[in-house]
C-alpha positions in Angstrom: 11.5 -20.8 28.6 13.9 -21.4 25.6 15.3 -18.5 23.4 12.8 -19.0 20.0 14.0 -18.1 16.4 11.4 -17.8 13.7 10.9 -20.7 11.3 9.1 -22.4 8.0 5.4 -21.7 10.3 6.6 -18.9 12.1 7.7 -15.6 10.8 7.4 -14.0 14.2 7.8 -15.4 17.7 7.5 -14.1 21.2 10.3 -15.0 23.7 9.4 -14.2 27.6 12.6 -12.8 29.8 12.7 -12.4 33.3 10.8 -9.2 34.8 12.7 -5.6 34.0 13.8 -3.6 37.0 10.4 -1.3 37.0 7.7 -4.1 36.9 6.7 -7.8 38.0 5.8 -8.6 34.9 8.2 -10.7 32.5 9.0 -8.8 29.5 8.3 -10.6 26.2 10.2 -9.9 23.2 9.1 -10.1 19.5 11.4 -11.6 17.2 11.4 -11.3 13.4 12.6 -9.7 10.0 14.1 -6.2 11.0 14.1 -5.4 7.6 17.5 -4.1 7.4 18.4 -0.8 5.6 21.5 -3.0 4.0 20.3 -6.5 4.3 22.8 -8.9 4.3 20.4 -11.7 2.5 19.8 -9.1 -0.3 23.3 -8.6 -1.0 23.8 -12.6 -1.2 20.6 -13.2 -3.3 22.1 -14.3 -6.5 18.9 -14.1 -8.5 17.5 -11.1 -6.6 14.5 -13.0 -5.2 14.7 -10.9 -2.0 14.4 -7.0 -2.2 14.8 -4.0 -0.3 11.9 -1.9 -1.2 13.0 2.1 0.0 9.4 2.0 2.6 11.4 -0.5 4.2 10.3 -3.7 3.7 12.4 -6.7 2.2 10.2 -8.4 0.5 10.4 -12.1 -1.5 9.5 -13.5 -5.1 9.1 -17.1 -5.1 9.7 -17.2 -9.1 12.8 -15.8 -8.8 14.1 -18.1 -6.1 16.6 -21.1 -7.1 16.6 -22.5 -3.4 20.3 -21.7 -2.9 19.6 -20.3 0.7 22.8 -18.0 0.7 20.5 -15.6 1.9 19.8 -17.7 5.4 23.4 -17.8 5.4 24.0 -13.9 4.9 21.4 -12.6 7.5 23.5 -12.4 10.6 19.8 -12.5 12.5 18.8 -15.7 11.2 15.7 -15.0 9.7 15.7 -16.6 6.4 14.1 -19.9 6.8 12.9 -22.9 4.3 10.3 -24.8 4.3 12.1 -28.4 4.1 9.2 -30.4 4.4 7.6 -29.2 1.2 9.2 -31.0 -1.2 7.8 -30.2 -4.3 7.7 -26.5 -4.5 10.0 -25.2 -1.1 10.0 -21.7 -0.9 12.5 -19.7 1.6 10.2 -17.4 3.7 10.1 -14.9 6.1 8.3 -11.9 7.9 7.4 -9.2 4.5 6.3 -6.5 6.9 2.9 -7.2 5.5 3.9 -5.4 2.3 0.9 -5.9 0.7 -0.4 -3.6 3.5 1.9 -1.5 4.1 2.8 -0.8 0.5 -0.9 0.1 -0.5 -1.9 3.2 -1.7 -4.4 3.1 1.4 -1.2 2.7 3.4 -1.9 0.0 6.2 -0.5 -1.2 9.0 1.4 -4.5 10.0 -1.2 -7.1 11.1 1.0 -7.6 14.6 0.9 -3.8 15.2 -3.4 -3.9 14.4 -3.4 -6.8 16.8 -1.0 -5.9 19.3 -3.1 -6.2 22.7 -0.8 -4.1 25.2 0.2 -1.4 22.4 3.4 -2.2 22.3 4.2 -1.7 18.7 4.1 1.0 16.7 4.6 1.8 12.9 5.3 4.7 10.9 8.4 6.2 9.6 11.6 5.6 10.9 12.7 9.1 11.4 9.4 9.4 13.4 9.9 5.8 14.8 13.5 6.8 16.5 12.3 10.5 17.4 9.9 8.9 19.4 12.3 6.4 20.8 14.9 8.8 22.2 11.7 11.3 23.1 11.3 8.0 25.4 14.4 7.8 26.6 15.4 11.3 27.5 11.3 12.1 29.2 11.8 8.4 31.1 15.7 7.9 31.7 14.7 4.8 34.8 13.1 2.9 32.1 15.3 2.5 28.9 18.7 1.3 28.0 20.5 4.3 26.7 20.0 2.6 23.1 17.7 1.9 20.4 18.4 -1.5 19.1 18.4 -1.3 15.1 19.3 2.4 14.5 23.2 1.4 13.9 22.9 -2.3 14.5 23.4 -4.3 11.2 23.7 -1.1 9.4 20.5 -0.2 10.5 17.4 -1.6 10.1 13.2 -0.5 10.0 12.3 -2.6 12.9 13.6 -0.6 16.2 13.7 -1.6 19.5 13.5 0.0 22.9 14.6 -2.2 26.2 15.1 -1.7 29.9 18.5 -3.7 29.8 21.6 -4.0 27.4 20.5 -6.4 24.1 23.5 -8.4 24.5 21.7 -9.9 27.3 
């Protein structure tokens, strides 16, 4: 019922919207990461604790984190978030893209694409990823806001998005 932002427990959450114009159903909406292809929280990393890797995701090294949280401040999605209530050893954290998956020589998937129940992710390259996306678009015009959410926005990013309505709302 409220708009959800991922936190210290939460790298991902669902938010529910009101039905789109060709179903009952409400549409839900997955927020996390988007892995940026410029990410902002990179760029303000002073330490470089936070990494692009170039198969997309930005990834996170504990050791290398002083706990400045510029990056929080940087990511203009606000991602970035710290565990406060562990007080000994606080660590900043975020969705990886399940890098230690999807980095592997066996090359895996994201754990929320495996367990998606509807299908509604999909992962792969993102030249592949935004083919697909305006394949979409142009074979179902009725369905899709003339955009995909992520190929410009924020520089660009891996996570892409395809909607019924306008982002901005």
């Amino acid at each position: 019922a409220e708009m959800r932002r991922p936190d210290a427990e939460s790298f991902t959450v669902i938010n529910r919207y009101s039905p789109p114009a060709y179903s009952n159903q409400p549409m839900d909406l997955k927020v996390n990461c988007l892995h940026c292809d410029h990410p902002a929280c990179v760029s303000a990393c002073i330490v470089g604790a936070l990494e692009k890797n170039p198969m997309g995701p930005v990834t996170y090294d504990a050791w290398k984190c002083i706990g400045c949280r510029y990056c929080m401040v940087a990511c203009p999605f606000q991602i970035p978030a710290y565990e406060y209530r562990n007080a000994t050893t606080p660590e900043v954290v975020k969705c990886d893209l399940c890098a230690e998956r999807t980095l592997s020589p066996d090359g895996g998937i994201p754990a929320c694409v495996e367990m998606c129940p509807v299908d509604a992710l999909t992962f792969g390259r993102r030249e592949d990823l935004l083919a697909e996306a305006k394949r979409r678009m142009r074979n179902d015009p009725g369905r899709y806001f003339d955009k995909v959410f992520g190929e410009h926005d924020g520089g660009g990013s891996s996570w892409l998005y395809l909607s019924d309505r306008d982002f901005t709302e």
